[in-house]
N, C-alpha and C positions, 0 to 999 in steps of 0.2 A: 504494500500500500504506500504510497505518493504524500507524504505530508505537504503542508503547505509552502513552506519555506521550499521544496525542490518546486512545487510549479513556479514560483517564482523567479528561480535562479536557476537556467535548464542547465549550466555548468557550474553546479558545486567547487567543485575540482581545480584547480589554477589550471589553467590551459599555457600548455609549453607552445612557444614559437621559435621556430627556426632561428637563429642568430645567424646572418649577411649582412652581408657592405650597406647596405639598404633597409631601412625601417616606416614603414609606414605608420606613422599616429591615426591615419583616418578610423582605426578599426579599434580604435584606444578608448574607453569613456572618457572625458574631460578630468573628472576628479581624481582617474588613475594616472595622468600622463606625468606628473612628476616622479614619481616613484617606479614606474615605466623606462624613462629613458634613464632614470640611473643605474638601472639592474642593466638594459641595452648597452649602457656605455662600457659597465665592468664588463661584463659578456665579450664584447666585441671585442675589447681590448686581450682579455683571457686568449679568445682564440687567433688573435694576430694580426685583425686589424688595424692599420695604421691610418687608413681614412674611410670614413661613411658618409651615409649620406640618410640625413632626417626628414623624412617626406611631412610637414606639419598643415601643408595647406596656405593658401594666400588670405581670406576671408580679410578683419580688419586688424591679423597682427598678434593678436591674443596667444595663440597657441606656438605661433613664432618667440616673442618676449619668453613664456615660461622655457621652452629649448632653451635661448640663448641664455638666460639666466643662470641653469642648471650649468651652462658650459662653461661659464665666467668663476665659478666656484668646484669646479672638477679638476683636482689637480692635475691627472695626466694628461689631461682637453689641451693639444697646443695652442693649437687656432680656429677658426670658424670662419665662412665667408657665405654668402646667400652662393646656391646653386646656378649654374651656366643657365640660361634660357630654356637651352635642349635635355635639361634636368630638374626642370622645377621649377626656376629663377628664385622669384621672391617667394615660391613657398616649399623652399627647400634649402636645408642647410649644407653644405659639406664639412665637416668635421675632422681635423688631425688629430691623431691621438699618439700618445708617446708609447717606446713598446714597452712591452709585458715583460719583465722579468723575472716576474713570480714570486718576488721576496714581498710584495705590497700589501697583500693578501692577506 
């Protein structure tokens, strides 16, 4: 039998996503995107990436600010710059990340 709380919430369960160069927020709720891209960032870095790319959307900026924000206080985040035209442009970040040496952790 189905309590209410599971009709509610048809993923109980954290749902694993793939970690790539590449992230999309669109598929992110809003009140989870902070704590979202910093688990994303450890991840990515863990497994080797040295640049990605944050897909947040153009709308009026909102969800760009919380990214950049997060990246401004991430020590290993080298740098940041909006995405080329033919990657997003303004709603899309690309991100350098320092490598992983494993002692950080």
């Amino acid at each position: 039998m189905q309590n209410d709380d599971d009709y509610l919430d048809p993923f109980p369960e954290p749902v694993e996503i793939e970690i790539t160069d590449i992230f999309d927020l669109h598929t992110i709720p809003p009140r989870q995107v902070k704590p979202v891209v910093e688990e994303y960032l450890r991840e990515a870095r863990r497994k080797g990436f040295r640049v990605v790319r944050i897909i947040h959307g153009k709308g009026i900026g909102v969800q760009r600010e919380i990214v950049r924000s997060i990246l401004a206080r991430t020590s290993f985040v080298e740098d940041w710059t909006d995405a080329p035209p033919d990657a997003g442009g303004l709603g899309a970040t690309i991100v350098r990340i320092s490598k992983f040496t494993g002692e950080e952790f």
